[in-house]
N, C-alpha and C positions, 0 to 999 in steps of 0.2 A: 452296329459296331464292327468295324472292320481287326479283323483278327492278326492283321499284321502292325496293326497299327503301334505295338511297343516292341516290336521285334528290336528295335536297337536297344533294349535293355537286356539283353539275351546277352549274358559276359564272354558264355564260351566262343559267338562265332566270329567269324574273324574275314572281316570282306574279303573278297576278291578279285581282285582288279584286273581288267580284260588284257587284251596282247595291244595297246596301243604306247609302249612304253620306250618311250624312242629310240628306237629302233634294235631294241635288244632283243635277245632270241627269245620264244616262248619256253618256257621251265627257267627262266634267271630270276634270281632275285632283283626285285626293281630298287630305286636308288631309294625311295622309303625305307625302306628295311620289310619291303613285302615280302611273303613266302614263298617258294616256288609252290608247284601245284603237288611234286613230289614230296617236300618235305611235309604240305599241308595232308598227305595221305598218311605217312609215318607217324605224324603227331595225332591224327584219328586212329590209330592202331593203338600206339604208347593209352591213349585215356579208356581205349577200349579193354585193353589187357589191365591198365589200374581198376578202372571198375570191376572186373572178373574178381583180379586179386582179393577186393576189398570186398566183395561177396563168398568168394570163400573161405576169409577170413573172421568174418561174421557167422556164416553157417558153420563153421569150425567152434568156435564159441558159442553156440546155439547148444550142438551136439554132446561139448564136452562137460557142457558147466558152468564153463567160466562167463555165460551170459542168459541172463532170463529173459530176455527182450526179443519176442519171435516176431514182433513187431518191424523191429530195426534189420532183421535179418529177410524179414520177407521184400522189405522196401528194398534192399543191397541187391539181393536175388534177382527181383523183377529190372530194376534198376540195369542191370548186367546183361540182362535177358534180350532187352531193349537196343539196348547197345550194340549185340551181335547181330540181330535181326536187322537194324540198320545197317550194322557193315556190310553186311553181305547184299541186301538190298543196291547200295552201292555197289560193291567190287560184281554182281549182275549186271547193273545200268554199262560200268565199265567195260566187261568184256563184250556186253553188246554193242558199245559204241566203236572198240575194236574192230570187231567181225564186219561193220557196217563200212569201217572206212577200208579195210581189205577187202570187199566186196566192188569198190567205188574201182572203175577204169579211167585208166589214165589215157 
């Protein structure tokens, strides 16, 4: 069973389409209504801080009372957890790919 094989029922991702966009500069939005590559980082920020939010929102509600569900709170928690872990996984890949191309001679 190939494990990519339902990836396009995956809501959150959102293709990305190469630099072949005639002839517009790389980070423009294309005539689809594509995202640049920057705003696509911004909008992974914004869901990463709403997940946080929403875990400590939960665990705030764990602590005070106002929630018996340690259940719901530990899935928020880890959920969050996740989240930052990959960002930063990312925002690594990135700044290595930086160093990489500042490295490169012209």
């Amino acid at each position: 069973m190939d494990p990519l094989q339902n990836i396009s029922q995956v809501p959150s991702l959102i293709p990305v389409s190469g630099s072949s966009n005639s002839g517009q500069g790389s980070g423009a939005p294309g005539a689809q209504g594509e995202l640049a590559f920057g705003d696509l980082l911004k909008q992974a920020l914004q869901e990463v801080n709403q997940v946080s939010a929403q875990a400590d929102v939960e665990a705030r509600n764990l602590m005070t009372g106002e929630s018996a569900d340690m259940h719901t709170a530990m899935l928020a928690v880890q959920k969050a957890d996740l989240s930052f872990q990959m960002m930063m996984a990312v925002r690594s890949k990135l700044i290595d790919a930086y160093r990489e191309v500042m490295r490169m001679q012209m």
